[in-house]
NUDO-417890 format. One record per atom (N, C-alpha, C, O): residue in three letters; atom name; x, y, z; residue number from 1. Coordinates in steps of 0.001 Angstrom, whole numbers, plus 500000, padded with zeros to 6 digits. Layout:
<pts>
+------+------+--------+--------+--------+-----+
: code : site :     px :     py :     pz : pos :
+------+------+--------+--------+--------+-----+
:  ALA :   CA :      X :      Y :      Z : NUM :
...
+------+------+--------+--------+--------+-----+
</pts>
This chain:
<pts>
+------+------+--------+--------+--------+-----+
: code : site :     px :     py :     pz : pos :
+------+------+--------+--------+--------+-----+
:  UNK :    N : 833116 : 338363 : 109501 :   1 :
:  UNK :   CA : 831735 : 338699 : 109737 :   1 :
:  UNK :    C : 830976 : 338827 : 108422 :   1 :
:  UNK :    O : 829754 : 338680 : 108423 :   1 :
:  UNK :    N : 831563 : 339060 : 107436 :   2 :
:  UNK :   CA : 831123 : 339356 : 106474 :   2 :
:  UNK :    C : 830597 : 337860 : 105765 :   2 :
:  UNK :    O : 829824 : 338157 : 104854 :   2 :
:  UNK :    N : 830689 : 336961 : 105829 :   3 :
:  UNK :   CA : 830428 : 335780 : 105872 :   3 :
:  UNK :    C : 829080 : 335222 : 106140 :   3 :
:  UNK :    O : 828524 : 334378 : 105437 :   3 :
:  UNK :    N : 828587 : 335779 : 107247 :   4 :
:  UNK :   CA : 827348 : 335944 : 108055 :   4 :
:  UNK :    C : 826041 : 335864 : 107165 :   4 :
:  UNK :    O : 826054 : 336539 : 106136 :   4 :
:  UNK :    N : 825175 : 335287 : 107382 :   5 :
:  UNK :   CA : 823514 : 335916 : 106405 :   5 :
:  UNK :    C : 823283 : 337486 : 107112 :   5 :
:  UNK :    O : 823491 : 337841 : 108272 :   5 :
:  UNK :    N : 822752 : 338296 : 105890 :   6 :
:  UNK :   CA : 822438 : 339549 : 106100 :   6 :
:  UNK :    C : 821058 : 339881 : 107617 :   6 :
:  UNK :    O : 820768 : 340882 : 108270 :   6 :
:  UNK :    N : 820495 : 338261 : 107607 :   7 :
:  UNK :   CA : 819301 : 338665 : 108714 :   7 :
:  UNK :    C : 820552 : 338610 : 110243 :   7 :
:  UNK :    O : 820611 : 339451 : 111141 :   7 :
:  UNK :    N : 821289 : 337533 : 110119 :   8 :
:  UNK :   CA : 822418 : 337346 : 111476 :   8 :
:  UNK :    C : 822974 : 338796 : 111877 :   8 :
:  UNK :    O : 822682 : 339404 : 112907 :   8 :
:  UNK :    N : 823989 : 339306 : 110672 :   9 :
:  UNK :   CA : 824407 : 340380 : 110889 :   9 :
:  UNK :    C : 823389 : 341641 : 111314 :   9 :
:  UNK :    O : 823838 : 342568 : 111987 :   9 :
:  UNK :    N : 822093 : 341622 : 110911 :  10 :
:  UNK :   CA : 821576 : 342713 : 111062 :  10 :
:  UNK :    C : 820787 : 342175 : 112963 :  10 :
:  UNK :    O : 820386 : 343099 : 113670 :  10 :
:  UNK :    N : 820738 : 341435 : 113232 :  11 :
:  UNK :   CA : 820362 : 340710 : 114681 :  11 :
:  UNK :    C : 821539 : 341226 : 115508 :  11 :
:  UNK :    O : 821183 : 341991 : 116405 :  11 :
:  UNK :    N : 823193 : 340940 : 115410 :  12 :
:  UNK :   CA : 823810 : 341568 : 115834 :  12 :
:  UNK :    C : 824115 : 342650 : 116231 :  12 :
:  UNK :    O : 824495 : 343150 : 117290 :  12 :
:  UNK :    N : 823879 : 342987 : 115142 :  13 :
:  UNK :   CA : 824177 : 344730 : 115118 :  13 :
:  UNK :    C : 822964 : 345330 : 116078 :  13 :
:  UNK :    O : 823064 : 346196 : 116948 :  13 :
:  UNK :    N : 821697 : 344543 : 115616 :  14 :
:  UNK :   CA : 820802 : 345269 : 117071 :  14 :
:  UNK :    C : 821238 : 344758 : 118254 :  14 :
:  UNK :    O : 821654 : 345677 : 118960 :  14 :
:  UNK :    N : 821298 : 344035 : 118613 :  15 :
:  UNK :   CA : 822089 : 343300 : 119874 :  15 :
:  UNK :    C : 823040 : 344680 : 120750 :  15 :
:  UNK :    O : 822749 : 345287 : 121780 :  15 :
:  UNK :    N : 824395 : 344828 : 119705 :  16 :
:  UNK :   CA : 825104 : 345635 : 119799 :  16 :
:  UNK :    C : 824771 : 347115 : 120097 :  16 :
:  UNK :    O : 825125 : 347739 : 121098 :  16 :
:  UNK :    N : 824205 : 347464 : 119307 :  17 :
:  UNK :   CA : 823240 : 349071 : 119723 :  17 :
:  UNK :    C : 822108 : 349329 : 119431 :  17 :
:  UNK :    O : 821595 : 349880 : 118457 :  17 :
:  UNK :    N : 821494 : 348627 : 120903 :  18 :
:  UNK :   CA : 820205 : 348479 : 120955 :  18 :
:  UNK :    C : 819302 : 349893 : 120606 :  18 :
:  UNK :    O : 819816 : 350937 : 121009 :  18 :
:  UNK :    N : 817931 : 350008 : 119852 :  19 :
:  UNK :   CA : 817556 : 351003 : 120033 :  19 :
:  UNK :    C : 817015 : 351860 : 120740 :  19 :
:  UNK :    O : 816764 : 353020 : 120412 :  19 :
:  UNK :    N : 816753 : 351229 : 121978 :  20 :
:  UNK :   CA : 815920 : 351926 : 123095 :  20 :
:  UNK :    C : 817291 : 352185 : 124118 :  20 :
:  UNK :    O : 818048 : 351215 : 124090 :  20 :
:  UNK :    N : 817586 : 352905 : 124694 :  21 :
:  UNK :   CA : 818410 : 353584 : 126178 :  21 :
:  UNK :    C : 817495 : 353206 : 127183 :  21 :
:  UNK :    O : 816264 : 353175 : 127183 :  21 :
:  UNK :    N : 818234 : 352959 : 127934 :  22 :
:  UNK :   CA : 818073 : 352733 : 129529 :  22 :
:  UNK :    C : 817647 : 354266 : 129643 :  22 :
:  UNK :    O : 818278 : 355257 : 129275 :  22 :
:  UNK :    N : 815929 : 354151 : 130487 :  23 :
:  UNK :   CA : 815814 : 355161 : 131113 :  23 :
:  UNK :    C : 816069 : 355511 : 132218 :  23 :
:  UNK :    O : 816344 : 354486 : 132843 :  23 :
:  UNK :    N : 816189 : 356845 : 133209 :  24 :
:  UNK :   CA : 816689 : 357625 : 133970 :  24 :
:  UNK :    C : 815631 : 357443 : 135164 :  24 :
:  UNK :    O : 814537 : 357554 : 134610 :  24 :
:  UNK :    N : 815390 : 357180 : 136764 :  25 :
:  UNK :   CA : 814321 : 357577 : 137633 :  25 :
:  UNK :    C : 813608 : 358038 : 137388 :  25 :
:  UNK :    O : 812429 : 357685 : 137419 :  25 :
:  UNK :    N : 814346 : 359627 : 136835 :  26 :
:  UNK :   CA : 813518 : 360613 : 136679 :  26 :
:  UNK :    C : 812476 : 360458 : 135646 :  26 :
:  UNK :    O : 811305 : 360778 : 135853 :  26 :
:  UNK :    N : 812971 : 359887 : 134356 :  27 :
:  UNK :   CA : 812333 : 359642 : 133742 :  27 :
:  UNK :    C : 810802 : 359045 : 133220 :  27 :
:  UNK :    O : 809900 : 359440 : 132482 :  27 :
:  UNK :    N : 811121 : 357703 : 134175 :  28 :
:  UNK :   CA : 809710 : 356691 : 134354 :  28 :
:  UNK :    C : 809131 : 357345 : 135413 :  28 :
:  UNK :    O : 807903 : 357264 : 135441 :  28 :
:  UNK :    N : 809903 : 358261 : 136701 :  29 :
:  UNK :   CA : 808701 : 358812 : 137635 :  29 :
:  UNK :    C : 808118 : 359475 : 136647 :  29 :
:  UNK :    O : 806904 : 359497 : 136847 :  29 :
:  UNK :    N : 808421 : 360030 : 135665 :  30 :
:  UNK :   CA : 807327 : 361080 : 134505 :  30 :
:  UNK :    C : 806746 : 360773 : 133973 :  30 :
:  UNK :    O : 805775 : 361505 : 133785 :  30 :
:  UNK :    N : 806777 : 359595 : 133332 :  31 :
:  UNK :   CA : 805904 : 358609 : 132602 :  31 :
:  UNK :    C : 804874 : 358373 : 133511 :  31 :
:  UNK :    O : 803800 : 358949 : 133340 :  31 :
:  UNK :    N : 805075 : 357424 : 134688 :  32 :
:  UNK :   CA : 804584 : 356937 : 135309 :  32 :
:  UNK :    C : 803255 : 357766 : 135855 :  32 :
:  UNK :    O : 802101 : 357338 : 135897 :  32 :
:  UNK :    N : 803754 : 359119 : 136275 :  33 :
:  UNK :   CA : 802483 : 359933 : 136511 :  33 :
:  UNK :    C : 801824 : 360553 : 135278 :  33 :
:  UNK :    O : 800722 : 361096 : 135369 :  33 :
:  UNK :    N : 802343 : 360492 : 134387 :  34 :
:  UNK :   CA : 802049 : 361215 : 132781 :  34 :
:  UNK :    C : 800941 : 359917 : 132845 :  34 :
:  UNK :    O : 799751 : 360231 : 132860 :  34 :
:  UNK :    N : 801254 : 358640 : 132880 :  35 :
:  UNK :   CA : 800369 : 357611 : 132804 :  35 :
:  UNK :    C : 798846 : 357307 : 133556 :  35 :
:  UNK :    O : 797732 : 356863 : 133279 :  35 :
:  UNK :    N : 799721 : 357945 : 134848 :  36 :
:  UNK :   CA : 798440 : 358042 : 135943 :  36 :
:  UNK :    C : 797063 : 359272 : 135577 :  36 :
:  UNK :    O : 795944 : 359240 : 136087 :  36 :
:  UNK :    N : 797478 : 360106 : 134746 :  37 :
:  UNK :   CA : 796967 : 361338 : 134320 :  37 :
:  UNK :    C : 795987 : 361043 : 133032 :  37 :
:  UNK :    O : 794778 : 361251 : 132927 :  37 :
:  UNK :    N : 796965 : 360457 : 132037 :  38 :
:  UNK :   CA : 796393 : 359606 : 131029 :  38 :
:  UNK :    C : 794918 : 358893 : 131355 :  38 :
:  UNK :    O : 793839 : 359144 : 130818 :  38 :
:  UNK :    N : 795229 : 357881 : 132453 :  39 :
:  UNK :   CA : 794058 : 356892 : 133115 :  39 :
:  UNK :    C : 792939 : 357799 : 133977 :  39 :
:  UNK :    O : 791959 : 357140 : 134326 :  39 :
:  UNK :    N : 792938 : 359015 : 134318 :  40 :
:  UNK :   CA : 792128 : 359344 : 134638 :  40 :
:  UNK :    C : 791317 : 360011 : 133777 :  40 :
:  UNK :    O : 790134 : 360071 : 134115 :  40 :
:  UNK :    N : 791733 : 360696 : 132427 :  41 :
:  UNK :   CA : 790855 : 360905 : 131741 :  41 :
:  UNK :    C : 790682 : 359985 : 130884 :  41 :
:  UNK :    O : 790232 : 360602 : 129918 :  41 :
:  UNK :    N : 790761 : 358616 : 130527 :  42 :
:  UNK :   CA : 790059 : 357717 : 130035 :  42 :
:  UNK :    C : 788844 : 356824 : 130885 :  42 :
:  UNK :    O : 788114 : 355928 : 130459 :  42 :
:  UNK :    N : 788937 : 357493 : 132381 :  43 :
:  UNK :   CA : 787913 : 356530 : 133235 :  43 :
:  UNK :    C : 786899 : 357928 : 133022 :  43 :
:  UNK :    O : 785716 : 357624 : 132872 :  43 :
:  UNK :    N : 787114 : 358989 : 132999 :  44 :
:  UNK :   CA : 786220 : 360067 : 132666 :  44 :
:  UNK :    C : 785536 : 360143 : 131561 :  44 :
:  UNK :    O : 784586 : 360914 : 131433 :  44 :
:  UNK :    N : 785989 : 359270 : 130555 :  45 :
:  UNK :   CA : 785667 : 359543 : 128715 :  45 :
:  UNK :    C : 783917 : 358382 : 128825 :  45 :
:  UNK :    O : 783627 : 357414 : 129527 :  45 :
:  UNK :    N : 783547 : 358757 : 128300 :  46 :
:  UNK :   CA : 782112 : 358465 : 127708 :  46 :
:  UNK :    C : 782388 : 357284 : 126349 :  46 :
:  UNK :    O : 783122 : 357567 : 125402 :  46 :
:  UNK :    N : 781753 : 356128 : 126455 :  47 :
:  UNK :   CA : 782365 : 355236 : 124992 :  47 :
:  UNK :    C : 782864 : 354479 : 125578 :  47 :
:  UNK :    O : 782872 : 354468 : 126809 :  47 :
:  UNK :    N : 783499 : 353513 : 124731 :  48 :
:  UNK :   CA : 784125 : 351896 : 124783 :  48 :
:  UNK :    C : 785419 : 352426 : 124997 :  48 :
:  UNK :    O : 785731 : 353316 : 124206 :  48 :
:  UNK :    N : 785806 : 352284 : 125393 :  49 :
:  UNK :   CA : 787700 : 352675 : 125871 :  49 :
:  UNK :    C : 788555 : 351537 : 127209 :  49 :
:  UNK :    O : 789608 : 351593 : 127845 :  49 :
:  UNK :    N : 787149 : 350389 : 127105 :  50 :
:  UNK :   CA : 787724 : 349320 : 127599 :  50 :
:  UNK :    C : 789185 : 348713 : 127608 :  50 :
:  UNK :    O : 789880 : 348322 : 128546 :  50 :
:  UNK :    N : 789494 : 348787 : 125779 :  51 :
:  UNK :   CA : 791037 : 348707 : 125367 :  51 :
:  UNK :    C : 792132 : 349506 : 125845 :  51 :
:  UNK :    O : 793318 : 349190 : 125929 :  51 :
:  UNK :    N : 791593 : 350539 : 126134 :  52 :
:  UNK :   CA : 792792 : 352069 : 126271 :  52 :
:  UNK :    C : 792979 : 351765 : 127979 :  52 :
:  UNK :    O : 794090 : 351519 : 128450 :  52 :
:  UNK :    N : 792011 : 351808 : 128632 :  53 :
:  UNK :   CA : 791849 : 351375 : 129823 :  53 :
:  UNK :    C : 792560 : 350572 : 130681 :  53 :
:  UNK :    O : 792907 : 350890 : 131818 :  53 :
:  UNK :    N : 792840 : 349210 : 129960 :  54 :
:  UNK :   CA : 793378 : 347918 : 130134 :  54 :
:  UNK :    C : 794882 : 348410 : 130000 :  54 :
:  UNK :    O : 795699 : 348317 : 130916 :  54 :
:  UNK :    N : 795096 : 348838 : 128999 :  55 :
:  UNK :   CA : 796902 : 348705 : 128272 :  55 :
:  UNK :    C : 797144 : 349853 : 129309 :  55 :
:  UNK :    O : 797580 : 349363 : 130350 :  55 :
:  UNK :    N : 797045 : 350861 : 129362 :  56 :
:  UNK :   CA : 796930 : 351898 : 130521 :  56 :
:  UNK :    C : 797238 : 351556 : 131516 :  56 :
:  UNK :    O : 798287 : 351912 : 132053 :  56 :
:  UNK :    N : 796086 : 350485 : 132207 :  57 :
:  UNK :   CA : 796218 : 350108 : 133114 :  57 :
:  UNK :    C : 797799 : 349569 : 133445 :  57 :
:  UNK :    O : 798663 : 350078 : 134159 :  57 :
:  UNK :    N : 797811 : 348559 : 132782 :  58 :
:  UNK :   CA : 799459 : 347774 : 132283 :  58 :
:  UNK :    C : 800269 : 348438 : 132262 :  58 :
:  UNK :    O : 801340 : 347875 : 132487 :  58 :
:  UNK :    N : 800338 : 349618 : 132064 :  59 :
:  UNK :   CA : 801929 : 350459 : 131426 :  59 :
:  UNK :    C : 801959 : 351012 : 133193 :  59 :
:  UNK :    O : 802981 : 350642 : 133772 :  59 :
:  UNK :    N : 801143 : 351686 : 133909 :  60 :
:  UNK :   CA : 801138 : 351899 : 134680 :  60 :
:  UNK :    C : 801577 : 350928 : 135954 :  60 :
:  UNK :    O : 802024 : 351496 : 136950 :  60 :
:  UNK :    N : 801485 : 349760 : 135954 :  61 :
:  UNK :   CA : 801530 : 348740 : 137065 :  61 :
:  UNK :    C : 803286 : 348330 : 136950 :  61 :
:  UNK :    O : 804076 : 348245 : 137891 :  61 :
:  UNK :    N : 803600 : 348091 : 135274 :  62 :
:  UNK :   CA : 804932 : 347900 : 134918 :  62 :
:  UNK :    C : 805342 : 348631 : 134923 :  62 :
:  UNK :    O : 806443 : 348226 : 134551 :  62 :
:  UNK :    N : 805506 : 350110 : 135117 :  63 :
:  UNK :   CA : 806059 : 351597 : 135687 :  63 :
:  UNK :    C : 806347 : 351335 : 136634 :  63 :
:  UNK :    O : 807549 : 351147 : 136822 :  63 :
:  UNK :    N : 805417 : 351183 : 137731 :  64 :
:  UNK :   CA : 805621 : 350951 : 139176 :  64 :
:  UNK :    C : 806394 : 349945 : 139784 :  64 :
:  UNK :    O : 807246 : 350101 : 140659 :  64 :
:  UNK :    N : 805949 : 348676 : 139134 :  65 :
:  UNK :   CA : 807141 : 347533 : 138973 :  65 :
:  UNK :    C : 808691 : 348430 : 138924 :  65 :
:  UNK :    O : 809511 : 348497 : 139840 :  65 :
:  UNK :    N : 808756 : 348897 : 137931 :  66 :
:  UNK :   CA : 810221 : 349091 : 137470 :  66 :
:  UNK :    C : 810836 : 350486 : 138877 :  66 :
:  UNK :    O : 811923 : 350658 : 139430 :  66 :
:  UNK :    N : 809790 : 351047 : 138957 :  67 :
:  UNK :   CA : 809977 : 351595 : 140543 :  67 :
:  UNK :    C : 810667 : 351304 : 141663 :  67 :
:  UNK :    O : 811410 : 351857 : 142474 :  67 :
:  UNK :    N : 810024 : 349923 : 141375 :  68 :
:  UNK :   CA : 809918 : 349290 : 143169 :  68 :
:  UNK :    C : 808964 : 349694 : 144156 :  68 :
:  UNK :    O : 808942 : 349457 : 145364 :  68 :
:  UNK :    N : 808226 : 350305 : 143476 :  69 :
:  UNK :   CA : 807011 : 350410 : 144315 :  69 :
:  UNK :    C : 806429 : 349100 : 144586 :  69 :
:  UNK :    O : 806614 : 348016 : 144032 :  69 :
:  UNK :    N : 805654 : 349457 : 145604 :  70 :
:  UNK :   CA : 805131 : 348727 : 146562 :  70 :
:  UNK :    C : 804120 : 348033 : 145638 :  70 :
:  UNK :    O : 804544 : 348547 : 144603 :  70 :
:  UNK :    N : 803190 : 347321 : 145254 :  71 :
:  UNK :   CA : 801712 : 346427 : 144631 :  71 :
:  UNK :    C : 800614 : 347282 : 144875 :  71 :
:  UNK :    O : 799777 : 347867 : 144188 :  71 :
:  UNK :    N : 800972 : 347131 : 146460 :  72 :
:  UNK :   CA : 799588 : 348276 : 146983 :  72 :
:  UNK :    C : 799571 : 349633 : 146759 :  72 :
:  UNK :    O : 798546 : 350267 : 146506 :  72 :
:  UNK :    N : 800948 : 350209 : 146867 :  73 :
:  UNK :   CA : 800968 : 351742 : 146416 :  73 :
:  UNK :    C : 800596 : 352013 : 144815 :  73 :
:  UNK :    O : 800045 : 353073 : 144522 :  73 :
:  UNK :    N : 800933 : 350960 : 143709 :  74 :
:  UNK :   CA : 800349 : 351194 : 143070 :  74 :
:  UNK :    C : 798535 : 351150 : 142733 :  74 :
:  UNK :    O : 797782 : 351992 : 142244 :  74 :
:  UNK :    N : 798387 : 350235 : 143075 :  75 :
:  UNK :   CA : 797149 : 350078 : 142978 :  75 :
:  UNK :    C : 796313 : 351184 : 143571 :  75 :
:  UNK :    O : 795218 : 351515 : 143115 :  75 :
:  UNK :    N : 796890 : 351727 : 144604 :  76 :
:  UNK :   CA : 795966 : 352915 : 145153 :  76 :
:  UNK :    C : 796239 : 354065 : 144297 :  76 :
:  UNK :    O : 795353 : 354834 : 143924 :  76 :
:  UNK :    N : 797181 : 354151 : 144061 :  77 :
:  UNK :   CA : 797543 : 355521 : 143014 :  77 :
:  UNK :    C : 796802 : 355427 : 141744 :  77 :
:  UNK :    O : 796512 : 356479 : 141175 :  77 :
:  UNK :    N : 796342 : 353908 : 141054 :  78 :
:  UNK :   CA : 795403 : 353777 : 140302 :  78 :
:  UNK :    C : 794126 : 354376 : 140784 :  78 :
:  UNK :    O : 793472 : 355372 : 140477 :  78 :
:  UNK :    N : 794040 : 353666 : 141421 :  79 :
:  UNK :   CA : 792341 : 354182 : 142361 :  79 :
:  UNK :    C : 791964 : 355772 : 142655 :  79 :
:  UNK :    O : 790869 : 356333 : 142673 :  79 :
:  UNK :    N : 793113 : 356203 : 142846 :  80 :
:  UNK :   CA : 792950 : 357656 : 143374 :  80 :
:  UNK :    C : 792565 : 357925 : 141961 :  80 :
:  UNK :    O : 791353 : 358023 : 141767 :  80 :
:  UNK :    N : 793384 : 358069 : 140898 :  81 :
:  UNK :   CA : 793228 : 358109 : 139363 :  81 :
:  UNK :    C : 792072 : 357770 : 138272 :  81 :
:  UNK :    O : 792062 : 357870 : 137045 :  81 :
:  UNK :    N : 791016 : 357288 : 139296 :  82 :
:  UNK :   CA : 789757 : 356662 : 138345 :  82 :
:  UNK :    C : 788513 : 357046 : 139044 :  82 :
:  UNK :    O : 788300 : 357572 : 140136 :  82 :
:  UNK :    N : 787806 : 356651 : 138149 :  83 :
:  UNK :   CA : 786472 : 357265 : 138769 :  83 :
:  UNK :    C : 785626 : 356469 : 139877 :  83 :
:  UNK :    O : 784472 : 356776 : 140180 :  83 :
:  UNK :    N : 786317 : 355455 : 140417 :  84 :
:  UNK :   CA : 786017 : 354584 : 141445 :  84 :
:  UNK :    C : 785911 : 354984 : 142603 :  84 :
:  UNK :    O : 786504 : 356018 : 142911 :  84 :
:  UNK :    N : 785175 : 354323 : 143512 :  85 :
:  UNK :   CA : 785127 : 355196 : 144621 :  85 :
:  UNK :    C : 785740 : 354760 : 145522 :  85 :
:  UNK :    O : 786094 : 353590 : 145379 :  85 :
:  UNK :    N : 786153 : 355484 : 146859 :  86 :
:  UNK :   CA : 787458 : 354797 : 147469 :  86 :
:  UNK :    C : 786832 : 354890 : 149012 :  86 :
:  UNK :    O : 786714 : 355961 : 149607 :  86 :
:  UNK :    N : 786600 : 354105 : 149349 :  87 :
:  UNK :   CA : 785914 : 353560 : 150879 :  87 :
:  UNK :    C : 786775 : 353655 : 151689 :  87 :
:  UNK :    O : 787872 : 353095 : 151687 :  87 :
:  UNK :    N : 786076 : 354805 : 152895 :  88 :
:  UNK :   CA : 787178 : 355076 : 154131 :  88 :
:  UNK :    C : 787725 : 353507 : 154747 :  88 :
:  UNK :    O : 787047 : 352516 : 155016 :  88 :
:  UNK :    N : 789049 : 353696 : 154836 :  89 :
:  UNK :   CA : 790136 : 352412 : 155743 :  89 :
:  UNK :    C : 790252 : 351486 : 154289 :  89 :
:  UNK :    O : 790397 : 350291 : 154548 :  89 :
:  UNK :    N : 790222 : 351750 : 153034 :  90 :
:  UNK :   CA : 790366 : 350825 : 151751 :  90 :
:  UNK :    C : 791777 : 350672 : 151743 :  90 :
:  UNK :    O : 792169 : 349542 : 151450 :  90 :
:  UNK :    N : 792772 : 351666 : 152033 :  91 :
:  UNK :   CA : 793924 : 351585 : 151867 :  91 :
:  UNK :    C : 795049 : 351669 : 153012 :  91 :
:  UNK :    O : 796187 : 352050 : 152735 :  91 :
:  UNK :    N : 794656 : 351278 : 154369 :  92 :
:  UNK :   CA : 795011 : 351332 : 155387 :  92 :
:  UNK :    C : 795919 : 350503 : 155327 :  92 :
:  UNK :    O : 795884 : 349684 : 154409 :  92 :
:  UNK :    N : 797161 : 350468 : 156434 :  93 :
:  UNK :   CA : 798491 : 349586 : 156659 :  93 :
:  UNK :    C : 798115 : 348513 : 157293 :  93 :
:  UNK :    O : 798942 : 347654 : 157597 :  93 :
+------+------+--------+--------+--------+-----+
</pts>
């Protein structure tokens, strides 16, 4: 191994022990609403926060993804979360 270019070996070695851990259910359910919490006071904030908004948005949808939640359950849990308004039968089965 020692043979190797120093960029190969050091690619390996991340390979090998990656730096991020597999998170826990519990975990991303915490995020996930930590996220949902996040997004509601950026739809509350006053100013350009278009950017914060968007990526927000994203971390939240790929939370839910990694869930298995439903498309629609997320999306409503967004909605509940923003300053949008939510029209009786919007989220009906």
């Amino acid at each position: 191994m020692s043979d190797l270019p120093a960029n190969v070996r050091q690619a390996l070695e991340h390979y090998r022990n990656p730096p991020n851990k597999l998170r826990s259910v519990q975990e991303i359910t915490a995020r996930y609403n930590q996220s949902l919490e996040t997004y509601k006071k950026i739809c509350f904030t006053s100013g350009d926060v278009r950017d914060q908004k968007i990526a927000t948005h994203a971390e939240i949808k790929m939370l839910g993804w990694v869930l298995g939640k439903p498309e629609k359950d997320v999306i409503k849990d967004i909605t509940e979360h923003s300053n949008r308004v939510i029209y009786p039968g919007q989220f009906q089965k």
